[in-house]
C-alpha positions as CSV (number, residue, x, y, z in Angstrom):
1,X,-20.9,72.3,3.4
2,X,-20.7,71.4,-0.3
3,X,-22.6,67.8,-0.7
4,X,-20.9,64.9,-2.2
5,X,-22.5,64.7,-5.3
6,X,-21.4,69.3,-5.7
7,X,-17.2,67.5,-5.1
8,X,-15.0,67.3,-7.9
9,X,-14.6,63.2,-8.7
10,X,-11.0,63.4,-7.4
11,X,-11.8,64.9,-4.0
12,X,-14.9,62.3,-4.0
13,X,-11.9,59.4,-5.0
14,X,-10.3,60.5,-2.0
15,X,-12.5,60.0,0.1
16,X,-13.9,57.0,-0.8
17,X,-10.1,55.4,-0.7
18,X,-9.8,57.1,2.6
19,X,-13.0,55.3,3.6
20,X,-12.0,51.8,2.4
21,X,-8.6,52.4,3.8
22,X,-9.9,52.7,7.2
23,X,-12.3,50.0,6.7
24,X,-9.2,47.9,5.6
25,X,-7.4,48.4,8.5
26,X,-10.4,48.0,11.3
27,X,-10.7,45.0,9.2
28,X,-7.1,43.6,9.4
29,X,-7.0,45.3,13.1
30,X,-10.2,43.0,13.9
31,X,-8.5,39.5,12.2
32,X,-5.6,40.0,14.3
33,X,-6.9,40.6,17.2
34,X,-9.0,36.9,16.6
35,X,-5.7,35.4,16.1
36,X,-3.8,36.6,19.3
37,X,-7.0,35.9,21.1
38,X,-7.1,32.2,19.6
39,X,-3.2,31.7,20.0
40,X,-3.9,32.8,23.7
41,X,-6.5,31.0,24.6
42,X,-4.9,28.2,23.0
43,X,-1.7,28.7,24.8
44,X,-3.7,29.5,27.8
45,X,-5.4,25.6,27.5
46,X,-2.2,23.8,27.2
47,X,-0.4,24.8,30.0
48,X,-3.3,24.3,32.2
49,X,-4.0,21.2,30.9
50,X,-0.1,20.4,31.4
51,X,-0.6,21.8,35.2
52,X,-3.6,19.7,35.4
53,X,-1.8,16.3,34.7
54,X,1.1,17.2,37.0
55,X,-1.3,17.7,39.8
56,X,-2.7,14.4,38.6
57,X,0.5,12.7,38.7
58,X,1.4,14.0,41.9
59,X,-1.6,12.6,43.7
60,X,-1.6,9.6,41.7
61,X,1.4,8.6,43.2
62,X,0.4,10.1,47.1
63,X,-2.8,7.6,46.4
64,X,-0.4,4.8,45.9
65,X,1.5,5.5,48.2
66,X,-1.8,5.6,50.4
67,X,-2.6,2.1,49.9
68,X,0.5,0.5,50.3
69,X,0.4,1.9,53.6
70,X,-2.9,0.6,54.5
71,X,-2.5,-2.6,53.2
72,X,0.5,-2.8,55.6
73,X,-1.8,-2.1,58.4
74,X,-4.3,-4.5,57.4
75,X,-1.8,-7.0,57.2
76,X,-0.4,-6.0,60.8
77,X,-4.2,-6.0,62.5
78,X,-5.3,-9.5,60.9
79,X,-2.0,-11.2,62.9
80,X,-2.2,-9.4,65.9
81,X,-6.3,-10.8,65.5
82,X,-4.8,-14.1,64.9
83,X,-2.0,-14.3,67.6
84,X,-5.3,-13.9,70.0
85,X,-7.0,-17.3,69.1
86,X,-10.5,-17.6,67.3
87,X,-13.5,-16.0,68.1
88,X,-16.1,-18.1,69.5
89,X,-19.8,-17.2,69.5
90,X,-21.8,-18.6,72.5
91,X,-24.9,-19.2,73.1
92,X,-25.5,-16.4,75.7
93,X,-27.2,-13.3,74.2
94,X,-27.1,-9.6,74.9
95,X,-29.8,-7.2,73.8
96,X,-28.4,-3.4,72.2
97,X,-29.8,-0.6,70.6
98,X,-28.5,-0.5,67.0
99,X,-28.1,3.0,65.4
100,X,-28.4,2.9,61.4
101,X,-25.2,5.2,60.5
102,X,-27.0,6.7,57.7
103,X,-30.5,7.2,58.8
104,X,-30.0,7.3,62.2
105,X,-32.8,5.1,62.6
106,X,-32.7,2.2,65.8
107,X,-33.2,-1.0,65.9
108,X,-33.5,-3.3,68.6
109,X,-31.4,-6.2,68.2
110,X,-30.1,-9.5,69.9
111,X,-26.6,-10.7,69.4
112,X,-24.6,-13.3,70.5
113,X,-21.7,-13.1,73.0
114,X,-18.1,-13.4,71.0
115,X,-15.4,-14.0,73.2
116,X,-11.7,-13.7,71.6
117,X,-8.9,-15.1,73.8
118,X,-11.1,-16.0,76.5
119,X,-12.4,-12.1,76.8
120,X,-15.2,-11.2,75.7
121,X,-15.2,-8.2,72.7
122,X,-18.3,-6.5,73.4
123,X,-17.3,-3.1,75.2
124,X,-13.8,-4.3,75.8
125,X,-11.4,-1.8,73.4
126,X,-7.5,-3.8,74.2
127,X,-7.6,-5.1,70.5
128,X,-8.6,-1.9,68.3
129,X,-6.5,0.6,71.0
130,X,-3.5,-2.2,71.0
131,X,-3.7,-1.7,66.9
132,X,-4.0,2.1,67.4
133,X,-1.2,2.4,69.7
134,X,1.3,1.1,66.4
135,X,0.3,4.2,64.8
136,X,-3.2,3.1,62.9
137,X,-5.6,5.8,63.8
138,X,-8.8,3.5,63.5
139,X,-9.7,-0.2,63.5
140,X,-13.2,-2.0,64.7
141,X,-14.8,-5.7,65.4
142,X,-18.4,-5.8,63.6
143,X,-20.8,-8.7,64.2
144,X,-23.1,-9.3,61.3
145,X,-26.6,-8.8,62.5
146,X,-30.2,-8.6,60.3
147,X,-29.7,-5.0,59.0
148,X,-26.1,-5.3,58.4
149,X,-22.6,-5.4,60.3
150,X,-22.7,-4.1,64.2
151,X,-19.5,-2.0,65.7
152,X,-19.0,-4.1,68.9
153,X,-15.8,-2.9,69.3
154,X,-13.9,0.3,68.0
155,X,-11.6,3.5,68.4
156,X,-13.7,5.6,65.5
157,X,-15.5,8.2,67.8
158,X,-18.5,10.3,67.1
159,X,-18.2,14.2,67.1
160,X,-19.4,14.4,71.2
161,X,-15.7,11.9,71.8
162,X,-17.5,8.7,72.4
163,X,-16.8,5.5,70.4
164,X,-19.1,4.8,67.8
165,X,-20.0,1.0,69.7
166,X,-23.7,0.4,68.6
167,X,-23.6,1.9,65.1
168,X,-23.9,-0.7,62.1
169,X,-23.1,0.0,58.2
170,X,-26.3,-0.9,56.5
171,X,-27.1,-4.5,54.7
172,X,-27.8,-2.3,51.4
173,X,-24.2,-0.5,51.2
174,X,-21.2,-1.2,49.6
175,X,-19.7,-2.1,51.9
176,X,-22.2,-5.2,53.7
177,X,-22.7,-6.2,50.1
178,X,-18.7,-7.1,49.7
179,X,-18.3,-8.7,52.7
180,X,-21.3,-10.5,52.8
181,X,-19.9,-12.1,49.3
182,X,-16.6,-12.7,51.0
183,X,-14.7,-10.2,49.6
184,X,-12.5,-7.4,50.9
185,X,-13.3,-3.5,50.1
186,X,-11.6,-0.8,50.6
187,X,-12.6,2.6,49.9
188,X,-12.6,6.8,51.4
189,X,-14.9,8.3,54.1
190,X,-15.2,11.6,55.5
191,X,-14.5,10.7,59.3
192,X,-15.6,13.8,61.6
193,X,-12.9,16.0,60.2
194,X,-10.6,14.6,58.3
195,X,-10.6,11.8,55.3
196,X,-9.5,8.4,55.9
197,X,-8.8,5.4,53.5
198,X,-10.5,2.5,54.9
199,X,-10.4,-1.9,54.2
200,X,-12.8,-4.0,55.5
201,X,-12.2,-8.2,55.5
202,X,-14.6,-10.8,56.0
203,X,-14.5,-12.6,60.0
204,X,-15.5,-16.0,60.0
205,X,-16.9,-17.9,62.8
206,X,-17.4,-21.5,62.1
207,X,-16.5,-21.2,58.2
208,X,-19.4,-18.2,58.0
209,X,-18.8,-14.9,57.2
210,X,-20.1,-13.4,60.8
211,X,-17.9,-10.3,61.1
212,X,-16.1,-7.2,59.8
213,X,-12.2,-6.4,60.7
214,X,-11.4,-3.2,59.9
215,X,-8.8,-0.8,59.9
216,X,-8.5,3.0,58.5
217,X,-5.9,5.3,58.3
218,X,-5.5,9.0,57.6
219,X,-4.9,9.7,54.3
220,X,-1.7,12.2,53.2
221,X,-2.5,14.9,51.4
222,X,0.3,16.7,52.6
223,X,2.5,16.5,49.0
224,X,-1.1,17.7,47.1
225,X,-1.8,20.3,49.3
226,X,1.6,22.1,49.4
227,X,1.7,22.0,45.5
228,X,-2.1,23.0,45.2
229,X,-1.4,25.8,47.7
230,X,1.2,27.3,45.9
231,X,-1.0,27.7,42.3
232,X,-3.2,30.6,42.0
233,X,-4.3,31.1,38.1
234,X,-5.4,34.8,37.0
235,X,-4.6,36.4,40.4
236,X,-7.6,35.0,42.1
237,X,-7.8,31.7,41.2
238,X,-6.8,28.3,42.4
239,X,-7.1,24.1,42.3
240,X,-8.9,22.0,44.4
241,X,-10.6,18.4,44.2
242,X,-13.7,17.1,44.4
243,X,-14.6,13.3,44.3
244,X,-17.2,11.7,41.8
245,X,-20.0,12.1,44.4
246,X,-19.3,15.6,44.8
247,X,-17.3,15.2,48.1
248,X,-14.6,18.2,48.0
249,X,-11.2,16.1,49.0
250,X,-9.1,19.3,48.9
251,X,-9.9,22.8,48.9
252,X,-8.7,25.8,51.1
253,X,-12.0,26.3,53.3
254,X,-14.6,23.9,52.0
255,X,-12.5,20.5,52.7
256,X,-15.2,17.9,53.4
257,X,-18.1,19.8,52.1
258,X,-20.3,18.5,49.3
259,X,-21.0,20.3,45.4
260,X,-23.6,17.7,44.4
261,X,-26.0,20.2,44.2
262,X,-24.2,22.9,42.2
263,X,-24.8,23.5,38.6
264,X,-20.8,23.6,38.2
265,X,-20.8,19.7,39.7
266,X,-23.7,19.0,37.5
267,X,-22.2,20.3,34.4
268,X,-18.9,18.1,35.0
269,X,-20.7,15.0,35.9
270,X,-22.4,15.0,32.5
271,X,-18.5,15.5,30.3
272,X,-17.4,12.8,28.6
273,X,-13.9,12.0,29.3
């Protein structure tokens, strides 16, 4: 084979502009490429971010929807409280076994006998099954004790079917902290297996905030998840929700379930929005 400095100076021409001709066209093959990829990915981002705030619309309005309903119940449980008479707190004391419902942890305590309508609340259940029988799945009685608000009387059950009568929400939480100003809150929790959207209001006995009345119901997802069912993005993929404290509100085997530990959750938390 002749080397290229033995060619003739048109055969070497040729095959430089062969060269550079090839080059040109990896070249121009290589810019296009960039700009289908950028137009797709581009168009890929808009129409999920357009998918995206459809699914937000669509449970912004379930949430609203939500709370209209629960401030109906609310409203229904505080007369059918009232049409009882007031609660009156004697001077008789009985002794229970308070269970922290975060730690788990018991303390002793002594409370004071209330008595609503002439009957006494502790372990009687006609108010809180009366309210559950109108179609509000939960409601409780708390009596404000050292370490935070008692359940004296309730429907909410633990996982083993029993009512959850002895349990108390912690003075530190949220919630005690609300009340204890004399304010309502209303918030989500996980209860056993489903989620519920819960409002607690300040009991008075003798002007003093003394008590919780409460009332949850279970919150409709039923719009969200027939939409978020029927997406799948790139064959295998799909939508699902997951709450600021990692709490995964919808998904279609991990409902309930917390990411708070996964890097994916971490990464999120730190976005700006």
């Amino acid at each position: 084979m002749k080397k290229v400095n033995d060619l003739k100076i048109s055969t070497r021409l040729n095959y430089f502009l062969t060269i550079l001709i090839i080059l040109g066209f990896i070249g121009f093959g290589m810019y296009v490429n960039g700009l289908v990829s950028n137009h797709i990915v581009t168009s890929t981002d808009a129409q999920m971010r357009e998918q995206i705030s459809d699914l937000v619309e669509i449970m912004r309005v379930e949430q609203q929807l939500n709370r209209e309903k629960l401030s109906v119940a609310m409203n229904f449980a505080k007369k059918q409280f009232a049409s009882l008479g007031r609660v009156v707190e004697q001077v008789q004391t009985i002794r229970i076994d308070a269970r922290n419902q975060i730690t788990q942890e018991v303390h002793p305590v002594n409370v004071n006998v209330w008595v609503l309508g002439g009957v006494p609340i502790h372990g009687n259940y006609d108010f809180v099954d009366g309210v559950q029988a109108m179609g509000i799945e939960t409601a409780t009685i708390f009596q404000k004790i050292p370490q935070g608000f008692l359940r004296i009387s309730t429907n909410v059950k633990n996982l083993d079917g029993s009512r959850a009568v002895g349990t108390f929400i912690p003075a530190d939480g949220a919630v005690a902290k609300s009340i204890n100003r004399g304010e309502a809150y209303s918030g989500r929790a996980w209860v056993v297996n489903a989620w519920y959207i819960t409002m607690y209001e300040p009991l008075l006995v003798n002007g003093e905030v003394r008590g919780i009345l409460y009332v949850g119901i279970r919150e409709s997802l039923a719009k969200a998840k027939s939409v978020f069912g029927a997406k799948q993005y790139f064959k295998s993929g799909y939508p699902y929700i997951v709450s600021s404290d990692g709490t995964i509100m919808l998904h279609p085997t991990n409902e309930g379930q917390s990411m708070k530990g996964d890097t994916l959750f971490g990464r999120i938390s730190t976005l700006k929005s």
